[in-house]
SEGUGU-252118 format. One line per 8 residues: number of its first residue (from 1); their letters; for each residue x, y, z of N, C-alpha, C. Coordinates in steps of 0.02 Angstrom, whole numbers, padded with zeros to 5 digits. Layout:
BEGIN
NUM	A	X:Y:Z:X:Y:Z:X:Y:Z  ...
END
This chain:
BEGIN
1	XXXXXXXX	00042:-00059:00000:00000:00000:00000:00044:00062:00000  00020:00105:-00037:00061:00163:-00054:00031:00217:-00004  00075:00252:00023:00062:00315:00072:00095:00400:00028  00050:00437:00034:00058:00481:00003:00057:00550:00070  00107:00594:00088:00104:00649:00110:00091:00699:00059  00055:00733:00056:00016:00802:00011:00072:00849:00035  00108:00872:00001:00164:00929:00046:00178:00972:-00040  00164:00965:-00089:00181:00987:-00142:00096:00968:-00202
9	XXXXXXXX	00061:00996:-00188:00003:00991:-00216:00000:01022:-00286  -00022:01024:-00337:-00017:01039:-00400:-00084:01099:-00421  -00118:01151:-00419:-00170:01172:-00425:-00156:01239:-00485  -00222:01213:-00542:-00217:01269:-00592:-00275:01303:-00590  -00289:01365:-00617:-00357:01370:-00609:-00365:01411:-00675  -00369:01442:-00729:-00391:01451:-00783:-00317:01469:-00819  -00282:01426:-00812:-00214:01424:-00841:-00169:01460:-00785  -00170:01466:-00726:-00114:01499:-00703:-00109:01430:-00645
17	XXXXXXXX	-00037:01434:-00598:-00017:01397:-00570:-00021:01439:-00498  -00083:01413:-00461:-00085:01436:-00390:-00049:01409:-00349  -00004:01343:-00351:00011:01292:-00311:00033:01334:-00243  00083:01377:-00259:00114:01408:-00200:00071:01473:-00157  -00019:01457:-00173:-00036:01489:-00135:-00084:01450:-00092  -00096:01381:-00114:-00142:01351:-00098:-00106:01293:-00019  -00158:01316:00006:-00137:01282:00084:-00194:01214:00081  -00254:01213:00037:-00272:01121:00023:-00317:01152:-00020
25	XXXXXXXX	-00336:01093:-00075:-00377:01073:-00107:-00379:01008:-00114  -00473:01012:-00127:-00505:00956:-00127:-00542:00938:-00204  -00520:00913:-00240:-00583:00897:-00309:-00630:00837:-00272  -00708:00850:-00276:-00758:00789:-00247:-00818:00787:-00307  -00814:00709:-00331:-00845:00731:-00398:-00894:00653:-00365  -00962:00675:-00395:-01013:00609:-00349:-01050:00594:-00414  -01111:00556:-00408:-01171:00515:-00474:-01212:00508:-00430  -01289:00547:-00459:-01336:00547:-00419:-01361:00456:-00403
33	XXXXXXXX	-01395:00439:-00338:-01403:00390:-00363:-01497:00391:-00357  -01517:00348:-00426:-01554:00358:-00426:-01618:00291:-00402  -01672:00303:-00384:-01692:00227:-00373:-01747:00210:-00416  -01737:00142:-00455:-01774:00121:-00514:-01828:00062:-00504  -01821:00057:-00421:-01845:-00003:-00405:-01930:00003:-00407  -01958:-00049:-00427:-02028:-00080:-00431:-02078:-00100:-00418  -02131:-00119:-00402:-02151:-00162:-00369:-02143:-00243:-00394  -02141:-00268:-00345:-02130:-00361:-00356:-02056:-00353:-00368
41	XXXXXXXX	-02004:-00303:-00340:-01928:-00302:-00353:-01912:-00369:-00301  -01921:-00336:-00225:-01912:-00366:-00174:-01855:-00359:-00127  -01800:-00306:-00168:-01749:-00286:-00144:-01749:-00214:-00184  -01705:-00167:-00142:-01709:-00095:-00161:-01646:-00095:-00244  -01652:-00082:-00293:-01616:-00045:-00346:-01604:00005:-00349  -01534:00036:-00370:-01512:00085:-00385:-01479:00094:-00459  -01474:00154:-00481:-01451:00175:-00531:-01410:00234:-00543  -01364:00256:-00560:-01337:00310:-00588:-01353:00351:-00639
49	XXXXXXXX	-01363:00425:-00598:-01364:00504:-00638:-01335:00501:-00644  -01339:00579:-00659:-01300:00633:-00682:-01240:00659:-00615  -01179:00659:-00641:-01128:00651:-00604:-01108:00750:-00614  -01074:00747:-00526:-01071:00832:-00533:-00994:00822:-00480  -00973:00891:-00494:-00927:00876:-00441:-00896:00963:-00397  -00863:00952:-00366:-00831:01026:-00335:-00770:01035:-00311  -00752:01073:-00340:-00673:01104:-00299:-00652:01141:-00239  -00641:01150:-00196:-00639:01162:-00134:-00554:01169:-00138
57	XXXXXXXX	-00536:01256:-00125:-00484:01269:-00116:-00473:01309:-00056  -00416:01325:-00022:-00408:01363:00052:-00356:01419:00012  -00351:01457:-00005:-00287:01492:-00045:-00268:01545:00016  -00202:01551:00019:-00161:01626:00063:-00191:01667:00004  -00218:01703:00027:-00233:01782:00009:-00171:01830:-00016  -00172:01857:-00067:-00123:01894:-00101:-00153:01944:-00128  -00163:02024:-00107:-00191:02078:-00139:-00136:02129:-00188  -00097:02092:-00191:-00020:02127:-00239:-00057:02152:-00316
65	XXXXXXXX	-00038:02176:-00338:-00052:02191:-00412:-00040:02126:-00451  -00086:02110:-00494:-00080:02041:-00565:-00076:01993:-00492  -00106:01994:-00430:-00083:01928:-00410:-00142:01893:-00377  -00163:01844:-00349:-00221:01808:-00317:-00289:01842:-00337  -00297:01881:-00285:-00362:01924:-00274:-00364:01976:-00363  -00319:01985:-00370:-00334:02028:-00427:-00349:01984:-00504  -00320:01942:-00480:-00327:01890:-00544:-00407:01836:-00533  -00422:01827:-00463:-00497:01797:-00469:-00546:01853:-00492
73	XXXXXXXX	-00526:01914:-00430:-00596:01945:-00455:-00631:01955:-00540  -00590:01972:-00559:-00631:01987:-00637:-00671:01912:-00662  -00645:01847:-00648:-00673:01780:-00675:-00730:01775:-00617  -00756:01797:-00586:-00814:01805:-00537:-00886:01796:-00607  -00910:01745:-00592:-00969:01733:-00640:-00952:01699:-00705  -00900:01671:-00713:-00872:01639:-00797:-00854:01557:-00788  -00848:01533:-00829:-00818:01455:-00808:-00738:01465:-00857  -00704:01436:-00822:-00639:01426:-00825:-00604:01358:-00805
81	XXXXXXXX	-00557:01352:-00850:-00525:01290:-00829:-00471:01264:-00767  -00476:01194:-00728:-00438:01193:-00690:-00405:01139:-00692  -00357:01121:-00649:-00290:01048:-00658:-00288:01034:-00593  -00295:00994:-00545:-00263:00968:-00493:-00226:00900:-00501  -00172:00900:-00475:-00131:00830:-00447:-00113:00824:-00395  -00101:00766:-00369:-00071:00762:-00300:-00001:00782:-00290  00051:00777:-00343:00110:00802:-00333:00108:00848:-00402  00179:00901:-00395:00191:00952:-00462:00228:00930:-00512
89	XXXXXXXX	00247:00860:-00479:00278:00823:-00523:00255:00789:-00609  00294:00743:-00635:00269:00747:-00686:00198:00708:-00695  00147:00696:-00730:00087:00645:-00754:00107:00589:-00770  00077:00541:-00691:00091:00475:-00710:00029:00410:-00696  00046:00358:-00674:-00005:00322:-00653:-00011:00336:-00558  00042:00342:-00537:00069:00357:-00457:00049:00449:-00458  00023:00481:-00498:00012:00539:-00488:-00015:00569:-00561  -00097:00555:-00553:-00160:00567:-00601:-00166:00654:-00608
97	XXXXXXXX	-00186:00662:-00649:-00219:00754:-00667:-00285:00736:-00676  -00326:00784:-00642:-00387:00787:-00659:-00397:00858:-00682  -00449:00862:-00724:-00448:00921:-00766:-00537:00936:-00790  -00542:00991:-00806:-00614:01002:-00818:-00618:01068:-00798  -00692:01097:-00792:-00691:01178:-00800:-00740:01188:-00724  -00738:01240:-00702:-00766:01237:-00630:-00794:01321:-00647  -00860:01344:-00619:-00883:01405:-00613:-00870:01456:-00545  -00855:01488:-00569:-00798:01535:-00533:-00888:01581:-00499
105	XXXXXXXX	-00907:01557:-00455:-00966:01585:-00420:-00944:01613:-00360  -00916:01641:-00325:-00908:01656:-00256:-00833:01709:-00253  -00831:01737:-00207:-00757:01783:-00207:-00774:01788:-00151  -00716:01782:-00090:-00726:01802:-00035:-00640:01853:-00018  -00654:01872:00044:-00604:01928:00050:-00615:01962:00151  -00559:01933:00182:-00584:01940:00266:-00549:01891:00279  -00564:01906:00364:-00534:01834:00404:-00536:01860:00462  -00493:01845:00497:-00502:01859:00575:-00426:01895:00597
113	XXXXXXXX	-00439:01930:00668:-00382:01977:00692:-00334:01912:00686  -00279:01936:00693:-00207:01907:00707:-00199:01845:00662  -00251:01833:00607:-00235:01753:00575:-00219:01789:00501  -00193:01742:00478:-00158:01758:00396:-00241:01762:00358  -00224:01796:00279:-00283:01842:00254:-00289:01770:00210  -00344:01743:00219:-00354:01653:00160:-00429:01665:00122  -00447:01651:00073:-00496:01636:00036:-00515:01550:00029  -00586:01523:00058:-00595:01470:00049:-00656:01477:00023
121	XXXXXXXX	-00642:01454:-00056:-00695:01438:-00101:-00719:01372:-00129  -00752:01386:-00140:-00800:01315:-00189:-00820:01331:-00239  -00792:01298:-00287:-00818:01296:-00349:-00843:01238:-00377  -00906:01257:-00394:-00921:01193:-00433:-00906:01166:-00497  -00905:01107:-00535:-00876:01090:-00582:-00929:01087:-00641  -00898:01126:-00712:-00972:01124:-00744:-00943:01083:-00823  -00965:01050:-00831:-00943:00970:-00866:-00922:00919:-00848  -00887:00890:-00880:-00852:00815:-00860:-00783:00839:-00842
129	XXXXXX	-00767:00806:-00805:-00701:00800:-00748:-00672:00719:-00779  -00612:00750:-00809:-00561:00674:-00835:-00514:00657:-00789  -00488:00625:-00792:-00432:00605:-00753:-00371:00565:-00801  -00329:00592:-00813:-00271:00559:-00847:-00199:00535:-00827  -00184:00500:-00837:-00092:00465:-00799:-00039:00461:-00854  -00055:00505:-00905:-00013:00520:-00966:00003:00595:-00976
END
């Protein structure tokens, strides 16, 4: 069994490379399930929807010019493309890319006295989400 420490996480978000701002992300992609069962079944059936998924990032806050905050706000309301891997390393079978476009719905901006300035968003994913080891 393979053990993986997350210490070098890979995160793109409409072509730029956040990695070194992002303190975690999560891609969670699910299939509705649906139930098809009958009468005279006798046991419950299930079936698979429509599959959705979401990105969940924690980012350090950066209000610099061309940087974090200045580069989400304007994509506020658009879909854009994103990349996560578990390492920044290269695309393999030991370290998959998932890829697909996520809607940039939410901007946040705050935090609390004495703690570092972080944005934790969710984005949801709007198409299909691939996953490749090439």
């Amino acid at each position: 069994m393979g053990v993986l420490a997350l210490v070098n996480e890979y995160v793109v978000i409409n072509a730029v490379n956040w990695s070194d701002h992002v303190k975690a992300a999560t891609l969670t992609v699910d299939a509705a399930q649906l139930d098809p069962t009958a009468m005279g079944d006798g046991w419950t059936k299930v079936a698979g929807g429509l599959k959705s998924g979401q990105l969940a990032i924690e980012f350090l806050d950066d209000f610099a010019a061309a940087n974090l905050d200045a580069t989400l706000w304007p994509l506020l309301g658009t879909v854009v493309t994103f990349e996560v891997r578990p390492d920044a390393g290269a695309v393999s079978t030991s370290n998959p890319k998932y890829t697909g476009n996520v809607f940039i719905g939410q901007h946040i901006v705050g935090g609390s006295i004495g703690e570092l300035a972080m944005k934790g968003v969710t984005y949801p994913t709007s198409g299909a989400v691939a996953r490749a080891t090439a």
